[in-house]
N, C-alpha and C positions, 0 to 999 in steps of 0.2 A: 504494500500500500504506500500511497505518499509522505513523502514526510510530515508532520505536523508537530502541533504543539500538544499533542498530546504523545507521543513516538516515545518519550522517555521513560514513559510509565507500562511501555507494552515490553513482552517478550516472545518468545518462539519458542516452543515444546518441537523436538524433536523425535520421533520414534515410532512405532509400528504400531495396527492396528492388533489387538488380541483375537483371533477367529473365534475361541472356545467360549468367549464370555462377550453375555449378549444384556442390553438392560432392557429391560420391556416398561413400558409407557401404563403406569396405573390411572389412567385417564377417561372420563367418561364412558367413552367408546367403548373400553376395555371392560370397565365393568358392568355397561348393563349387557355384553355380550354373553359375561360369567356369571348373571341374572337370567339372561334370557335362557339360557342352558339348561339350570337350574328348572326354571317355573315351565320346561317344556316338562318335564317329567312331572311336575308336580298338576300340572293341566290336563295329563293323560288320566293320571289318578281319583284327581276329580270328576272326569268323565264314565275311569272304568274304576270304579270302587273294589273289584274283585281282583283287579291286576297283582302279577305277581311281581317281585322282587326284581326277577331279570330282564321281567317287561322295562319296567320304569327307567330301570340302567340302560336298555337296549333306546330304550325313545330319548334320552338326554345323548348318550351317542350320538344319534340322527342328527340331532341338532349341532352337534360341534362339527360334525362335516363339513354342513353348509357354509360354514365359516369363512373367506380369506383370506385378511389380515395376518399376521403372524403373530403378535401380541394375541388377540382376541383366540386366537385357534389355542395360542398356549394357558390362553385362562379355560377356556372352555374344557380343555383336556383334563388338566386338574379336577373340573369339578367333577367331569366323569370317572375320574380316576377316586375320588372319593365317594363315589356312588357304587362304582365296582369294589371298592373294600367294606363297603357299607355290605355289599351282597354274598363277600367272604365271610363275612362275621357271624351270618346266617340272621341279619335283621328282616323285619318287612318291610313292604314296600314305602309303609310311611318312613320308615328310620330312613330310610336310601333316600327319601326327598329329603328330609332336615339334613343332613350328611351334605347332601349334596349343596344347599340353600347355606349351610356354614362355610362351606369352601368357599362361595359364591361370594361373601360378605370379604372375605381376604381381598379382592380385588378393588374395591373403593379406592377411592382418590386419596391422596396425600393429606393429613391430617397434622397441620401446627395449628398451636395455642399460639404464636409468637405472629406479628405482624411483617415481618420483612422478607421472609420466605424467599434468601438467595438463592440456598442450596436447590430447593424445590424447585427454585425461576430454572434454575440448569438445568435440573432434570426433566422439564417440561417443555424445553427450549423448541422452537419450532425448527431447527437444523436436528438432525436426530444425532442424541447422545451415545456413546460410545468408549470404551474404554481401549486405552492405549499404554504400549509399553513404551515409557520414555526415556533415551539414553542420555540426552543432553536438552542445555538450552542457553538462549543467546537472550544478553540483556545489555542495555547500554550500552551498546559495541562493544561486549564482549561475550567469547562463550567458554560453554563451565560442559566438561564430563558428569554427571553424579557417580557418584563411587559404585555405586549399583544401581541399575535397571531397576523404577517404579513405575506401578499402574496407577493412568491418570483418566480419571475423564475427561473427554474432549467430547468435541461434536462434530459432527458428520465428517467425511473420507481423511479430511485433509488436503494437502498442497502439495503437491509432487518437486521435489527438487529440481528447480531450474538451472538450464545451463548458460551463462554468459557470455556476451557477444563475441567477446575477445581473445582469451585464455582457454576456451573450453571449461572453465573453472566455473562452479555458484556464483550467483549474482548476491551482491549487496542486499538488494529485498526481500532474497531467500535465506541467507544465513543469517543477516543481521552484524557484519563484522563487516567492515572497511577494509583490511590488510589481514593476510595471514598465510601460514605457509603449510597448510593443512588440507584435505580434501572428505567431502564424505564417504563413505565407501558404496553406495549403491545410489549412484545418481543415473536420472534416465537418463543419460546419452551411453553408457555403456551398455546396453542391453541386456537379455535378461530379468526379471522379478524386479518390477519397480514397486516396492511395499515399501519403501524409505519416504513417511510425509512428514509435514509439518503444521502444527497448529499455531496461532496469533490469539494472544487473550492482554487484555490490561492487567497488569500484578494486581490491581487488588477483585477482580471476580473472583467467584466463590469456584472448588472445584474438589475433586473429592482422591485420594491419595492412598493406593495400599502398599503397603510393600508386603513381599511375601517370603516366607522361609520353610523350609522341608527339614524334616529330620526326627529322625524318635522322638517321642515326646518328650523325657524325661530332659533331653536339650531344648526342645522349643517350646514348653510349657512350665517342665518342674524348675529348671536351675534359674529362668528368669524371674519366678515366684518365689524362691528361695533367696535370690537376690534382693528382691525389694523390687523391682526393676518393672513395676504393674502399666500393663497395658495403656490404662488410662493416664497416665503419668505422661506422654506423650513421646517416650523416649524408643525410638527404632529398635527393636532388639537384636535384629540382623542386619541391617542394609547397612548403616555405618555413614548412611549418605548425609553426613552432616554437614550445611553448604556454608558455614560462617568458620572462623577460624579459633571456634571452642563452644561455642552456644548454637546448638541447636535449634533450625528457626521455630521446629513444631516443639521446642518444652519451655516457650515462654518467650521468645526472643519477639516481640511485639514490629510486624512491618509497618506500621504507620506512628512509632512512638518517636522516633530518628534513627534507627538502627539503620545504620549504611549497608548498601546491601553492591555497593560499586567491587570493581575488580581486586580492593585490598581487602576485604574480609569475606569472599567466598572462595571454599576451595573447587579444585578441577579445571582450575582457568586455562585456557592455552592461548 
């Protein structure tokens, strides 16, 4: 994008889309489709008072067919999927509708007491939300490795790496850096799998962050509990990707209090 007066407060997420992990939209749509599903079975019943158990599961089926949306088919599915355990259980036909009518109720909208509803404006965004692995990002004309690879949400594909007019080299509007003696490693003009994108956000939108760790549990649950070292504390217990040069931004290091966040107190700079 152009430059402006606002450019100093954006940055660029760099990194992959995750195929495995999808967010689905609990959005109107979504739930009176996980309603509709629902009150098909419970409509037939009303009708046929005699019907059996795998009737009612067989006709909420029917209706998650017709479905397709992807969200809506996934809520639908659920409910059916609660209707058929309701039919393992060896309930009747009534228990398989309320069974099925409580699934149903999972899929509602978003629910805050709180007035500002950033996190939720994202999740609702009308570019579709998406989560990404990020390996780096460019701020200020400058950019930063993370020490480890985290999942970020982002919204919709992303920006495919450009290639500059001159050099064969990224252009300034895709990396975000003026000078450097660096290159990405899957940029399109090499061909090949171009899944190398990039996202643009102002530092302060809201956006949601995991990082993830494997390992017996007794390493990734006992010895961090053991430690002190509690989840909600805010303290990474495997990535390590701490981007300031002792204080972590997520265990209290305030982005809008004056904490410089320029190229002397973040590590990974190159």
């Amino acid at each position: 994008m152009a430059e402006t007066l606002l450019s100093a407060g954006q940055l660029k997420l760099f990194g992959r889309l995750v195929s495995e992990l999808h967010l689905m939209r609990l959005g109107e749509a979504t739930q009176k489709a996980a309603a509709a599903t629902a009150e098909a079975g419970s409509a037939w019943l009303a009708d046929h008072t005699d019907a059996s158990a795998e009737t009612v599961r067989d006709k909420i089926l029917d209706h998650a067919r017709t479905l397709t949306q992807a969200d809506q088919i996934f809520a639908a599915f659920k409910v059916y999927e609660a209707a058929a355990s309701a039919v393992a259980e060896g309930l009747a036909a009534s228990g398989v509708v309320a069974k099925a009518l409580d699934q149903a109720l999972a899929f509602g909208p978003y629910r805050a007491n709180g007035g500002n509803k950033f996190l939720q404006n994202q999740l609702e965004a009308s570019e579709t939300p998406a989560l990404a692995r990020i390996y780096s990002f460019s701020y200020q004309g400058d950019y930063y490795d993370l020490n480890t690879p985290a999942i970020f949400l982002v919204h919709g594909p992303g920006l495919a790496i450009r290639k500059g007019p001159q050099d064969g080299g990224s252009d300034l509007e895709t990396s975000g850096v003026m000078a450097r003696v660096w290159e990405f490693s899957s940029p399109q003009w090499q061909g090949g799998a171009n899944d190398l994108r990039y996202w643009e956000y102002d530092k302060s939108d809201f956006s949601m962050r995991f990082d993830l760790s494997s390992g017996p549990l007794w390493q990734i649950l006992l010895e961090p509990a053991a430690r002190g070292a509690e989840l909600s504390s805010g303290a990474s217990l495997s990535s390590g990707a701490s981007l300031s040069s002792g204080a972590s931004l997520s265990s209290g290091a305030s982005l809008s209090s004056g904490a410089s966040l320029n190229g002397a107190t973040m590590r990974g700079k190159r």
